[in-house]
Backbone bond lengths (Angstrom), bond angles and torsions (degrees), N, CA, C in turn:
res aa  C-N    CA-C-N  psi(-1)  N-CA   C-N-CA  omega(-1)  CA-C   N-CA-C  phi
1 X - - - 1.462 - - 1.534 109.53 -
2 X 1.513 117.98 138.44 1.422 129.17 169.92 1.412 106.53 -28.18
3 X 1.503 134.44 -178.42 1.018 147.16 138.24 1.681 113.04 -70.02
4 X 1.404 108.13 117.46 2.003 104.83 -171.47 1.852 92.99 -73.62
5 X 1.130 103.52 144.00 1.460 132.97 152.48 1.711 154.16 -80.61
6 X 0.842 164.86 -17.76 1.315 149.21 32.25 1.472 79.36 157.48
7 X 1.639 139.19 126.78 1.561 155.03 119.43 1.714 100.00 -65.74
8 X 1.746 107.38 136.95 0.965 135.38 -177.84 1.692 95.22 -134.77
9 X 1.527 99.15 111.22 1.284 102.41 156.68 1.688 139.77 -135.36
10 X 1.982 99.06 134.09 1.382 82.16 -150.52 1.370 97.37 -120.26
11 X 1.957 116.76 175.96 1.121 100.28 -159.81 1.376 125.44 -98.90
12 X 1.658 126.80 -3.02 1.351 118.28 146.45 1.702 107.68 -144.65
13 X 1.388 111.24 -171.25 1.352 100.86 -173.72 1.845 87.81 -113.69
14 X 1.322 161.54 -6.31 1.246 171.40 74.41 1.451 102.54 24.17
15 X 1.743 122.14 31.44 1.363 83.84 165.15 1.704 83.45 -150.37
16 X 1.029 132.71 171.01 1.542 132.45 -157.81 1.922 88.15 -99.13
17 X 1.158 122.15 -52.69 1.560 117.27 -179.55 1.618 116.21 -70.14
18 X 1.632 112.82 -1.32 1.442 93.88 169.77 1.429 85.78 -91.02
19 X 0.877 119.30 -55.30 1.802 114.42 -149.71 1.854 94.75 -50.82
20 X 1.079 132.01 -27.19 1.649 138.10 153.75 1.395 106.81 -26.15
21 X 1.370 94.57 -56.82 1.746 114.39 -158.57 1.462 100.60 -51.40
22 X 1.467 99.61 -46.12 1.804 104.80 -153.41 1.568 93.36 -95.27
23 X 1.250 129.45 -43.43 1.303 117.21 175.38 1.638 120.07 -51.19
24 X 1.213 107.08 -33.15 1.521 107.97 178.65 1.560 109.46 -82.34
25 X 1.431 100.67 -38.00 2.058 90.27 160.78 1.325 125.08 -48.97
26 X 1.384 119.75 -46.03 1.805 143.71 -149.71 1.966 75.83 -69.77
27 X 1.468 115.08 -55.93 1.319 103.24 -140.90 1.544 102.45 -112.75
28 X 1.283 108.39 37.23 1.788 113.23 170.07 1.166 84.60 -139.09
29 X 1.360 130.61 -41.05 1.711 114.48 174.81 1.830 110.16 -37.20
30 X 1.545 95.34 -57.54 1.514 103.67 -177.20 1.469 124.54 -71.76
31 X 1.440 110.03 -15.61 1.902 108.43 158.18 1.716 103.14 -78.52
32 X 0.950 131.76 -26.13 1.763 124.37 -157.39 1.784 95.66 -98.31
33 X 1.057 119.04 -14.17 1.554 140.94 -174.47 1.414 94.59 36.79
34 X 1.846 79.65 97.94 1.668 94.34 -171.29 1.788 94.21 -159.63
35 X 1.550 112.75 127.42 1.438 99.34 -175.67 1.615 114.10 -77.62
36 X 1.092 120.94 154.18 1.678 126.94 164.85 1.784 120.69 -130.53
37 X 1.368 98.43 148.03 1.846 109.96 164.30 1.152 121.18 -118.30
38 X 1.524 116.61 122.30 1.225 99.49 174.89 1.651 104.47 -109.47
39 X 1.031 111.39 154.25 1.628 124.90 -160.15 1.884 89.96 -146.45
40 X 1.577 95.59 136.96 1.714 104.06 178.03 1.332 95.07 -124.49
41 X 1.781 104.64 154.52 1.133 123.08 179.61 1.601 124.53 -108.04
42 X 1.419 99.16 10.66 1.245 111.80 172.84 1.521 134.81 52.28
43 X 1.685 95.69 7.92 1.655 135.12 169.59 2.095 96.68 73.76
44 X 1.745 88.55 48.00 1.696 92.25 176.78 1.835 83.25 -128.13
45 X 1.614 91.05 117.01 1.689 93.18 -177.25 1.758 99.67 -75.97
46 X 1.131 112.97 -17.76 1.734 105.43 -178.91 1.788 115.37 -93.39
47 X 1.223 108.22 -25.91 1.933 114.17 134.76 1.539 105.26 -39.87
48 X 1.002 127.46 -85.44 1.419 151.72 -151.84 1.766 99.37 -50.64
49 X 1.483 98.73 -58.10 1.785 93.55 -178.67 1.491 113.98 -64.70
50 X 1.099 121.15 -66.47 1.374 128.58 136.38 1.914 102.23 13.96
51 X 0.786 111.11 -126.03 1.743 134.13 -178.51 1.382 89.84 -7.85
52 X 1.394 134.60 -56.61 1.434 149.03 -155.38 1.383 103.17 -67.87
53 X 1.720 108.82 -75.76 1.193 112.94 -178.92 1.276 120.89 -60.20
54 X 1.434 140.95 -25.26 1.270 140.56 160.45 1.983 116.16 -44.26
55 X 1.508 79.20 -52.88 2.306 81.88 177.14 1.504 104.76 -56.33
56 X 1.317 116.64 -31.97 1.835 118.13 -158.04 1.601 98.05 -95.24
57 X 1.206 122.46 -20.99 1.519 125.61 159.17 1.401 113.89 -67.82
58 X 1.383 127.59 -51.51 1.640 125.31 -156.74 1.368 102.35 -56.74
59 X 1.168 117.70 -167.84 1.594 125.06 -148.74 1.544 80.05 -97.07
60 X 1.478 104.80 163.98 1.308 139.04 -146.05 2.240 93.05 -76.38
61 X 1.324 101.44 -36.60 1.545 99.57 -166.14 1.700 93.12 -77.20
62 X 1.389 121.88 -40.74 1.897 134.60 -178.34 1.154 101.46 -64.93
63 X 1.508 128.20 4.90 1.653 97.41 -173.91 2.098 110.02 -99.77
64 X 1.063 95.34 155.11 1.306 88.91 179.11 2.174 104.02 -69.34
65 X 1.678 106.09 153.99 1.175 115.48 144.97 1.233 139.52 -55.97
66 X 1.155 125.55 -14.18 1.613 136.35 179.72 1.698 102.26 -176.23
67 X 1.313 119.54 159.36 1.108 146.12 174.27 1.564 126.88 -98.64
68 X 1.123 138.07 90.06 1.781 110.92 175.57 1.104 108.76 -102.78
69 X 1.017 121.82 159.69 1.836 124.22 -167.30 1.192 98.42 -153.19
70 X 1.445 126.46 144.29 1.551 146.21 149.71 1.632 97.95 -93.27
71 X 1.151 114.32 112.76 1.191 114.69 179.29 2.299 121.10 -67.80
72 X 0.932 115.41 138.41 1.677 109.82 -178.14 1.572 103.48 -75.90
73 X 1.494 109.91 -49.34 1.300 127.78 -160.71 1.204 104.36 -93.82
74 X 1.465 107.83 -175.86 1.997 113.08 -172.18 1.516 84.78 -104.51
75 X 1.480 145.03 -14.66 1.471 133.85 -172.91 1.474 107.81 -79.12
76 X 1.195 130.19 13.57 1.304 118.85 -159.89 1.836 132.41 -0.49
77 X 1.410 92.67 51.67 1.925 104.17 -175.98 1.082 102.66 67.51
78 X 1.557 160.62 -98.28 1.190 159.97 -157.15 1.364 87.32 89.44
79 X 1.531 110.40 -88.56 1.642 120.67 -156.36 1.124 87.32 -67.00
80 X 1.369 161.14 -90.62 1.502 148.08 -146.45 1.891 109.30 -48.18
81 X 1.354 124.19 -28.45 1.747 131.71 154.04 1.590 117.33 -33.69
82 X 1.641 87.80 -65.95 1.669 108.06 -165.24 1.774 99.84 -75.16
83 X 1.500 110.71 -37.33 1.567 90.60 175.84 1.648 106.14 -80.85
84 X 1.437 134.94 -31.37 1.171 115.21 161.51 0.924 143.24 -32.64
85 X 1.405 123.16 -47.85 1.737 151.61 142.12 1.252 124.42 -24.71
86 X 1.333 116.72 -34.43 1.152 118.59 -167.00 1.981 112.34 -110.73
87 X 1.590 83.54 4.10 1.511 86.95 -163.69 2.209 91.19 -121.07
88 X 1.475 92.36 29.85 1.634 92.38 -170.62 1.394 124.62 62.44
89 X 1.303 112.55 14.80 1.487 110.34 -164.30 1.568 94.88 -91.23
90 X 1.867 118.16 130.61 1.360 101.68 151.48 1.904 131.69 -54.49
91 X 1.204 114.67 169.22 1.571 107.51 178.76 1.824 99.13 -147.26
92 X 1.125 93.02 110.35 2.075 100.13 166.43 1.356 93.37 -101.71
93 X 1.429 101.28 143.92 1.636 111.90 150.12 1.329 93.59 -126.54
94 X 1.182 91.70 153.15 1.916 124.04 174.54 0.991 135.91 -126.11
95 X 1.656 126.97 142.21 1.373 126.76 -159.43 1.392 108.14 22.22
96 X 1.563 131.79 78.28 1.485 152.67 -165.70 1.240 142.06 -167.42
97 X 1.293 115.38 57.08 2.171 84.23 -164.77 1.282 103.36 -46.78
98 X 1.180 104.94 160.12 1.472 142.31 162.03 1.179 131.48 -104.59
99 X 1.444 159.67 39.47 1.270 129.04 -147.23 1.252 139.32 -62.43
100 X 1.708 109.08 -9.15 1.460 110.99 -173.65 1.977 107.90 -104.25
101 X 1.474 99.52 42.22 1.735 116.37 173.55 1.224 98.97 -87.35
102 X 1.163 122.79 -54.75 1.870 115.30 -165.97 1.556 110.22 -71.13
103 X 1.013 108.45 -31.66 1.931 118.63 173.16 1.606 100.57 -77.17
104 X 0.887 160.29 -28.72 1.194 172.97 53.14 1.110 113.70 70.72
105 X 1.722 118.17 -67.04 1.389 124.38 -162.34 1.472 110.11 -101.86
106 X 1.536 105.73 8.33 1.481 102.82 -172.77 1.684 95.98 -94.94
107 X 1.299 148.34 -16.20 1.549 163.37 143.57 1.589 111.15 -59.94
108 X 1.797 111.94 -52.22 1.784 98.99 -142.14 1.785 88.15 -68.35
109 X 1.393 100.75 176.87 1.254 122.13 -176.69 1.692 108.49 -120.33
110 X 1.801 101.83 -5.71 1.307 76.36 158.50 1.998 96.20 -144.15
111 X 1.518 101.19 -142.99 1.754 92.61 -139.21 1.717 78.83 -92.64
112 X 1.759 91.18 131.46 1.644 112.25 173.56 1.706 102.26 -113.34
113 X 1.301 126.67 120.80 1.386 118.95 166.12 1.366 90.79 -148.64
114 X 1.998 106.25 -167.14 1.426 122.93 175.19 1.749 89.95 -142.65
115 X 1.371 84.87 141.26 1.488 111.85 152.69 1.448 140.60 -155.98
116 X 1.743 103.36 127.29 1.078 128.12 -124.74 2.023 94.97 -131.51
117 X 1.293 102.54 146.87 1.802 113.04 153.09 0.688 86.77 -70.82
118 X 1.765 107.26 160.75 1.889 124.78 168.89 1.915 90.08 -88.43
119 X 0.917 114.10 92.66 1.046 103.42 173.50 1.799 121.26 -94.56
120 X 0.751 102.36 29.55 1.606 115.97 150.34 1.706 112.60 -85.09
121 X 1.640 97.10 -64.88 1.434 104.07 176.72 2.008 106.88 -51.86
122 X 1.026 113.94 -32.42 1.912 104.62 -175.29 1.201 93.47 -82.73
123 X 1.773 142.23 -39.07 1.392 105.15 151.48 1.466 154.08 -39.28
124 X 1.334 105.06 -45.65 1.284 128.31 -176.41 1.466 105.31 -60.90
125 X 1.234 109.16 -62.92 1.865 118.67 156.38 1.829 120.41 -41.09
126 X 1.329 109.75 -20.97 1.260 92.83 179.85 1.873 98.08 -100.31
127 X 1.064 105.36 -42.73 1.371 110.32 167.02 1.837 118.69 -33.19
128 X 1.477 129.29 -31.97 1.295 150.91 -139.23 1.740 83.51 -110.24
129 X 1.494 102.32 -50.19 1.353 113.76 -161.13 1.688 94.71 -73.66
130 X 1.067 138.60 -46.25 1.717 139.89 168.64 1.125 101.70 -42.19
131 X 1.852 133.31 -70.30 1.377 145.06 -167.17 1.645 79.80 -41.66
132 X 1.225 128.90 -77.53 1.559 124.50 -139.59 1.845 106.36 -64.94
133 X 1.295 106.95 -48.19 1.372 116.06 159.58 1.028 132.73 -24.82
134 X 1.693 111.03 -63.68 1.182 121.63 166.86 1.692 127.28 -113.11
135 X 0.790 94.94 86.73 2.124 98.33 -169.26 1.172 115.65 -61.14
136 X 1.837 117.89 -33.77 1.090 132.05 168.48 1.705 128.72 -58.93
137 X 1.500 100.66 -28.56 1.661 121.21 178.95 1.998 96.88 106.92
138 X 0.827 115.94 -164.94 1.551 137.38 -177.16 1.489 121.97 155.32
139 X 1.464 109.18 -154.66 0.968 138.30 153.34 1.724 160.89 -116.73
140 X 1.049 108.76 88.35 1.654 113.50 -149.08 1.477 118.23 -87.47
141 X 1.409 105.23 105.48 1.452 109.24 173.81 1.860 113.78 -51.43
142 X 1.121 107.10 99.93 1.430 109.37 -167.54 1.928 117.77 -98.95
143 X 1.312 133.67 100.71 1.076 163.59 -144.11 1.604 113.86 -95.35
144 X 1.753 123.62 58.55 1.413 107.93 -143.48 1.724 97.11 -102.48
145 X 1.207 132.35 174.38 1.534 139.35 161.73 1.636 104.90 -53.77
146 X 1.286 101.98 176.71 1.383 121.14 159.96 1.399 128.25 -49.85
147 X 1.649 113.78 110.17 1.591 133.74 170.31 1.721 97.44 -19.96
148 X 1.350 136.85 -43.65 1.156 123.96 -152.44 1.383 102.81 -104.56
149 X 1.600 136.93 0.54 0.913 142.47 -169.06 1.594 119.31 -96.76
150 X 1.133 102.76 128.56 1.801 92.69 -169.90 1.220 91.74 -86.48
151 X 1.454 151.50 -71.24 1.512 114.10 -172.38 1.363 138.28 -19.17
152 X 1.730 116.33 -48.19 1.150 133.36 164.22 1.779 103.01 -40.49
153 X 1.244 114.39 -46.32 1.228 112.33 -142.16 1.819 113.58 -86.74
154 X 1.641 97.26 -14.52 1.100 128.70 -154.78 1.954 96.86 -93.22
155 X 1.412 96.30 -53.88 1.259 118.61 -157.87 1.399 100.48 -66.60
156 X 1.717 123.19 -53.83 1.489 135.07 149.89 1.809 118.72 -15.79
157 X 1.840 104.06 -75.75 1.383 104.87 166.86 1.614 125.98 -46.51
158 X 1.698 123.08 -28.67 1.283 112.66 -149.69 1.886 85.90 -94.66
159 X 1.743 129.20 -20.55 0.875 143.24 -144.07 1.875 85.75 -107.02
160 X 0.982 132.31 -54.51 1.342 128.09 158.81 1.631 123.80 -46.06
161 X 1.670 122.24 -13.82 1.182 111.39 -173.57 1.459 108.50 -98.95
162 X 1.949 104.85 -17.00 1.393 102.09 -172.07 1.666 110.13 -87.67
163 X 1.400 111.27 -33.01 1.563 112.80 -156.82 1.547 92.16 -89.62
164 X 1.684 85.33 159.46 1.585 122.01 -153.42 2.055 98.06 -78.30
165 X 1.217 89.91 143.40 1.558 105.11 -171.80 1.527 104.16 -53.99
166 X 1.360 113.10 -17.19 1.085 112.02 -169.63 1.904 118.06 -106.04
167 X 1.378 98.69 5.11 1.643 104.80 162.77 1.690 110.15 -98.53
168 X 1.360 123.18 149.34 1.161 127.09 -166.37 1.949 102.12 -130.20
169 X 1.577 98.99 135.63 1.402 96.46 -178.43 1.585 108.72 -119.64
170 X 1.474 83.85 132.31 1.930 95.97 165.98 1.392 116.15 -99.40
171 X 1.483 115.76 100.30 1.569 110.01 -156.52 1.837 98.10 -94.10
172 X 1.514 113.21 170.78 1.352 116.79 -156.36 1.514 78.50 -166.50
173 X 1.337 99.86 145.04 1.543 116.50 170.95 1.354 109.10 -122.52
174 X 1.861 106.32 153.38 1.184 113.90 -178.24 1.660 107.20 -156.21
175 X 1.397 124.70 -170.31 1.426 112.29 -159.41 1.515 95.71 -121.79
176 X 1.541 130.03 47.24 1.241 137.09 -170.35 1.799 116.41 45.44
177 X 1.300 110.46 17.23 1.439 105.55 169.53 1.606 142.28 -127.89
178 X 1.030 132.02 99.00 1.357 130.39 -175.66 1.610 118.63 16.73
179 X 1.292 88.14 -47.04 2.131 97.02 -173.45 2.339 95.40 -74.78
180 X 1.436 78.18 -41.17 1.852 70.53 -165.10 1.513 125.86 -77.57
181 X 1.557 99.24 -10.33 1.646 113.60 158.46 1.576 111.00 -73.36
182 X 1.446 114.07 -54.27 1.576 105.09 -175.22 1.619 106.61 -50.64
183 X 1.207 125.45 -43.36 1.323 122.86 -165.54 1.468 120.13 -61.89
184 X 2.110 96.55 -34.40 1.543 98.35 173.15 1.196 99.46 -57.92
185 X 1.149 113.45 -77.55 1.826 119.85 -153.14 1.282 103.10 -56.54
186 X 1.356 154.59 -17.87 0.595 150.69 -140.81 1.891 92.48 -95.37
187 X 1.311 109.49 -59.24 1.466 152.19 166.78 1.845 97.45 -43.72
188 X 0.952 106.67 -53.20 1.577 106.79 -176.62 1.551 119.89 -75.77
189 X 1.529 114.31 -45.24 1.486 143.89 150.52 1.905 104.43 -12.12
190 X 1.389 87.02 -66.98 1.692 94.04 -176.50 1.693 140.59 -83.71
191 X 1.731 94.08 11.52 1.233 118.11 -171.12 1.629 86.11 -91.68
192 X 1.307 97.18 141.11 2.053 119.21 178.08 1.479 96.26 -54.29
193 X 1.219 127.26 -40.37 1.713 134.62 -154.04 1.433 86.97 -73.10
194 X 1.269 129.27 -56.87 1.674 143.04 -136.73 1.834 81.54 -82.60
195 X 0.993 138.73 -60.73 1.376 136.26 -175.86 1.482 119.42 -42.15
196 X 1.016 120.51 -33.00 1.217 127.58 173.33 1.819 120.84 -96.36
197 X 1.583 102.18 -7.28 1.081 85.32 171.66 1.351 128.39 -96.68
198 X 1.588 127.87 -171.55 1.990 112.54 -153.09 1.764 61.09 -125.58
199 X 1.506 97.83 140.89 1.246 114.44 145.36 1.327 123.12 -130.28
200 X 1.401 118.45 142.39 1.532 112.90 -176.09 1.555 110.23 -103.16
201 X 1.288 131.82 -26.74 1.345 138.13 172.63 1.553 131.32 -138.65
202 X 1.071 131.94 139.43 1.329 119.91 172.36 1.479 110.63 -117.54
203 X 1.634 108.69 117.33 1.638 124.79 -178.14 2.256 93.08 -104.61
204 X 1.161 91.87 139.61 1.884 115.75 171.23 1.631 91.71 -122.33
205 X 1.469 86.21 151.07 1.620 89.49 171.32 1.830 114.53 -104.99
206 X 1.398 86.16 17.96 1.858 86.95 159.95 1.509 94.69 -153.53
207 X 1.302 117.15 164.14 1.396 120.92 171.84 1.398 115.78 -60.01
208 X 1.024 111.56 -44.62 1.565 114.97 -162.66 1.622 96.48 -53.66
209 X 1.213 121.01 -41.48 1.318 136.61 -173.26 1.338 109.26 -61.71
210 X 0.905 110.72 -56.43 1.798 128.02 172.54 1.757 95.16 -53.00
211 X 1.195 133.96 -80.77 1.744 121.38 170.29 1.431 114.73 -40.35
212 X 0.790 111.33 -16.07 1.980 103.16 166.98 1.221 119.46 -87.23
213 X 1.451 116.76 -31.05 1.112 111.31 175.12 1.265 128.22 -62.39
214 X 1.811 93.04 -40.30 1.821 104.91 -177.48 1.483 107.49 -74.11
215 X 1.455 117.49 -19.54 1.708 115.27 171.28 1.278 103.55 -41.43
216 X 1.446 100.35 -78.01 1.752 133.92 -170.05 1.938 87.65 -26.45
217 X 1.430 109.09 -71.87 1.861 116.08 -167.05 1.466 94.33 -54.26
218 X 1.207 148.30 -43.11 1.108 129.90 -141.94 1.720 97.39 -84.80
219 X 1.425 108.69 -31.39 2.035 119.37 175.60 1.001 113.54 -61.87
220 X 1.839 110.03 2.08 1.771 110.19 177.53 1.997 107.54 -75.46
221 X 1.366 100.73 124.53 1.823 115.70 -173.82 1.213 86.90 -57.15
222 X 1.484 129.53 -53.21 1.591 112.28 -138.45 1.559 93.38 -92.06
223 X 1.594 106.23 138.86 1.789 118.73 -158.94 1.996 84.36 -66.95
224 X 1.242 111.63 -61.79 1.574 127.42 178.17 1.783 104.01 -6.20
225 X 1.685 83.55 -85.40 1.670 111.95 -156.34 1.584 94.14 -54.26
226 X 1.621 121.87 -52.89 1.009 118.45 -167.14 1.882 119.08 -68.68
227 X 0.906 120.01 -32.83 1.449 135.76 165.83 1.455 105.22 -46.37
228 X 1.481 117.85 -53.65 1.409 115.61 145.35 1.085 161.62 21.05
229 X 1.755 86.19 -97.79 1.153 107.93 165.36 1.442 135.60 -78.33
230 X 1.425 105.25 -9.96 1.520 130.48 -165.01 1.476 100.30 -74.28
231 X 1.051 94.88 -45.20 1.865 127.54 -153.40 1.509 97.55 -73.84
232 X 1.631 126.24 -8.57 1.198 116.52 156.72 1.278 145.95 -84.01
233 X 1.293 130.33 152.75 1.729 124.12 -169.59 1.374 95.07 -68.85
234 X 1.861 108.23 137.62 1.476 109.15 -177.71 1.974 88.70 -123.56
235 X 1.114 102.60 142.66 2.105 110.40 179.52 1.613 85.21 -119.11
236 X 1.262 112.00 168.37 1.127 137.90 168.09 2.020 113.33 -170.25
237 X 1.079 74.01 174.12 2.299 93.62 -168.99 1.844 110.86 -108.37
238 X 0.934 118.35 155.29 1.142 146.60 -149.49 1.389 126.60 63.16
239 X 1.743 118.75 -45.27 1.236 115.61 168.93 1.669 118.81 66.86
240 X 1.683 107.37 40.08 1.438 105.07 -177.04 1.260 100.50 -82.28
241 X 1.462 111.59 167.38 1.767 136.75 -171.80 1.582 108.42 -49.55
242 X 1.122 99.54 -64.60 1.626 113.54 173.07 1.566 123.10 -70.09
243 X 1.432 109.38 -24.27 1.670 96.45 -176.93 2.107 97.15 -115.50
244 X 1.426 103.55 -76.92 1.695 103.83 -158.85 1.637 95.66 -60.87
245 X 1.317 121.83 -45.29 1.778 116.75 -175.20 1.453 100.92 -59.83
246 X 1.364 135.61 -40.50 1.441 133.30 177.17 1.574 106.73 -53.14
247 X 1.764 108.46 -57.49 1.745 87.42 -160.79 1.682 104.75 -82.60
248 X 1.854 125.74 9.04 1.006 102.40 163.04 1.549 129.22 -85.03
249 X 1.613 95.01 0.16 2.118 100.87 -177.21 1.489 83.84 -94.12
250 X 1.219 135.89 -25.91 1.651 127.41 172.75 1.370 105.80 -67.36
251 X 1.460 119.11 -47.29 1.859 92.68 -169.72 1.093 103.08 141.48
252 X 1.910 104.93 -45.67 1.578 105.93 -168.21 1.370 121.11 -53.77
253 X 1.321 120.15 -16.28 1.742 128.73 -160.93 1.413 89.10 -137.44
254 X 1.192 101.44 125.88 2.047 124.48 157.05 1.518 95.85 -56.20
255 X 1.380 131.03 -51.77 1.294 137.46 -158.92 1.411 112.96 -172.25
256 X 1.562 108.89 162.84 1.381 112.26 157.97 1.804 117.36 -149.89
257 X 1.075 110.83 -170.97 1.641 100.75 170.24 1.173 107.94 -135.31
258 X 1.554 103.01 137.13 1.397 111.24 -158.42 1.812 104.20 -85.04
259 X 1.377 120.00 141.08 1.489 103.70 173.54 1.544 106.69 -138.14
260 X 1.055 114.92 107.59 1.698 111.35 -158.76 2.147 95.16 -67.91
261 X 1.462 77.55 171.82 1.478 83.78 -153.00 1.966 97.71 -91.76
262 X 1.695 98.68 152.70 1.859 88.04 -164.60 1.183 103.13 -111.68
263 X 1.072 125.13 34.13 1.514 132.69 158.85 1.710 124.91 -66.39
264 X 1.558 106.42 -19.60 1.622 135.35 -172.75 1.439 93.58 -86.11
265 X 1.425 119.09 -64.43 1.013 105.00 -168.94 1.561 137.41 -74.40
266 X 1.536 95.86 -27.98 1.858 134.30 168.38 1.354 101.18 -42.48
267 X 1.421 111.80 -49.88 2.084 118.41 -174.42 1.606 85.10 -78.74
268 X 1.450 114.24 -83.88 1.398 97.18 -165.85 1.680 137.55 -14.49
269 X 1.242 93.73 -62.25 1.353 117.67 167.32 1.883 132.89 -50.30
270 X 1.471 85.92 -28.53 1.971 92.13 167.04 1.532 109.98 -108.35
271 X 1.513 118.12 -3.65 1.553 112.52 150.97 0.974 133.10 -52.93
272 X 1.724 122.84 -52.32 0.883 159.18 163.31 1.558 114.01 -42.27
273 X 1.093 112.53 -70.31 1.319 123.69 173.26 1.502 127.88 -50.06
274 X 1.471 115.83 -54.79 1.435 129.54 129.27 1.381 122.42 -19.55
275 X 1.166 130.17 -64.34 1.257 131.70 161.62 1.707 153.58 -29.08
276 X 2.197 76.13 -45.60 1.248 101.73 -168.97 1.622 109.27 -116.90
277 X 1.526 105.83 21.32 1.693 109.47 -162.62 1.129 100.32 45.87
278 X 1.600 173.16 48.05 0.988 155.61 179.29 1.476 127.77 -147.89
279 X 1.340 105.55 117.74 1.370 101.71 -162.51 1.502 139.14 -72.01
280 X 1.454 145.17 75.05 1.209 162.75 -147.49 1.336 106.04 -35.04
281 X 1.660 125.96 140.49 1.322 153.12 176.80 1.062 89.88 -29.37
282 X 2.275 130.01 128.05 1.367 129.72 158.23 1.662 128.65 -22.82
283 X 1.192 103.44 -42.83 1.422 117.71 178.92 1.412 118.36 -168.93
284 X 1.384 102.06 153.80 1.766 112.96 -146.79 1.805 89.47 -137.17
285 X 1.386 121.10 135.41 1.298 123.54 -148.59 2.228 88.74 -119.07
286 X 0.857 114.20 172.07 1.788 112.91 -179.36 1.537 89.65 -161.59
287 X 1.198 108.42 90.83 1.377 112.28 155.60 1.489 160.89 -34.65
288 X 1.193 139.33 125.39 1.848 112.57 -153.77 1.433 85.59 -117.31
289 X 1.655 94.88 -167.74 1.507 97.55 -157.17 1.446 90.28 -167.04
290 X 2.020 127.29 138.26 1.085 117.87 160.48 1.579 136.94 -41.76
291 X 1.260 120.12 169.02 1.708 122.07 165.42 1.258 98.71 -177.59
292 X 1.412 90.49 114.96 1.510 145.18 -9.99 1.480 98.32 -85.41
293 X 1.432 96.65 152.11 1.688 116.25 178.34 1.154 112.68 -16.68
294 X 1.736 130.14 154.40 1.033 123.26 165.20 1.655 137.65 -72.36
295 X 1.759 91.91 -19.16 1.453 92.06 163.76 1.403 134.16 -90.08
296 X 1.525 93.68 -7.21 1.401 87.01 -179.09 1.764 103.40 -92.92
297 X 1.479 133.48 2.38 1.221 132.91 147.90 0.991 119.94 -65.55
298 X 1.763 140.80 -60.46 1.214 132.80 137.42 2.106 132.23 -5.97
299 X 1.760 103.88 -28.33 1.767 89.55 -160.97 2.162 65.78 -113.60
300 X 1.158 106.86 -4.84 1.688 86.31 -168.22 1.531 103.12 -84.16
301 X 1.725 126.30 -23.97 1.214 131.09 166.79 1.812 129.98 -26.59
């Protein structure tokens, strides 16, 4: 058999869990000895289709064996799927629903799935992580992804089912990146309403987000207000080795939740499948996990 091939495309290089994405491709591609590309979309879904449909066009020997994609947009391509499909190409989507996967796999000829964080469950966990934070209840400057994004959307619901009736969220949107959180808060900061309000914590639903925020607080003039604001517990999501586990042994983060990255398993999983003619479970879930534990946030209170 050829050497398999595999395009990985992700949606910016500005965010600490893509560069996860692709590092964990680069270096399971190279245990499974299997080549990969990773190509970013710079969170421009018409970049993004673009890049895609160009690999699934090139000549028949250039095309990749499978596709993985972090989708930019809430359409997850559809038409770039169905021409994938039809051109033998596998297709992963990640951290994404999809709905047109199960219609999909009942035709393609080769392996169509998703793999995804439970990101309900890394809500629910961050939600758990507020309760312990705050025992008393408060108010949590809350830092979520993109309105159109079902992770965002997911992570929100699972984070609303855990925390206590008695914490209150001021939610703020941003585009999962350090620059596009500072700008919210930054933007929100200077509204008459936002001055008066008491906040007791600020949770992002990715880290990077969570460091933008504290950028944004730290550009506060007044030594007072800003001292403040500093002085609050900040959580954040993904929680990789090198970035969210770092700024929680630094200080910068009360916590985060760790969500290993599904790019490992996404390749694994179309090797395999490839291998075995056989088309892999609709969707395959990668579990997260506090940091640091939840009880020991709870006895550290």
């Amino acid at each position: 058999m050829a050497k398999l091939n595999f395009l990985v495309s992700l949606t910016t290089r500005d965010n600490d869990y893509q560069q996860e994405q692709a590092s964990a491709a680069e270096e399971t591609a190279l245990r499974l000895g299997v080549g990969v590309q990773v190509v970013y979309a710079e969170n421009d879904a018409i970049k993004q289709g673009a890049q895609i449909l160009s690999a699934i066009q090139a000549p028949e020997a250039a095309r990749p064996n499978a596709i993985i994609f972090e989708p930019v947009g809430a359409s997850a391509l559809p038409q770039a799927a169905r021409a994938a499909a039809g051109a033998v190409i596998g297709w992963v989507v990640i951290n994404q629903e999809a709905d047109y996967i199960r219609e999909l796999r009942r035709t393609a000829r080769a392996a169509v799935f998703s793999v995804s964080s439970d990101h309900l469950e890394i809500g629910r966990t961050q939600g758990q992580q507020f309760a312990a934070l705050l025992p008393q209840g408060g108010t949590v400057l809350y830092i979520q992804g993109p309105s159109d994004n079902s992770a965002a959307r997911q992570r929100t619901t699972g984070m609303q089912e855990t925390k206590p009736a008695n914490i209150r969220i001021i939610a703020l949107r941003a585009q999962w990146t350090e620059e596009s959180a500072q700008r919210a808060v930054a933007s929100w900061m200077k509204l008459s309403t936002s001055q008066k309000q008491r906040v007791d914590l600020v949770g992002a639903q990715d880290d990077s987000m969570a460091l933008g925020a504290r950028k944004a607080m730290q550009e506060e003039p007044d030594e007072v207000v800003r001292a403040k604001w500093l002085s609050l517990p900040f959580t954040g999501c993904d929680g990789l080795p090198k970035t969210g586990q770092e700024y929680v042994r630094k200080g910068l983060l009360a916590a985060t939740v760790f969500c290993p990255p599904n790019t490992t398993l996404a390749l694994e999983m179309l090797v395999a499948a490839i291998q075995s003619g056989k088309q892999p479970p609709e969707l395959a879930l990668t579990p997260p996990s506090s940091i640091p534990p939840l009880d020991d946030l709870v006895l550290s209170d």
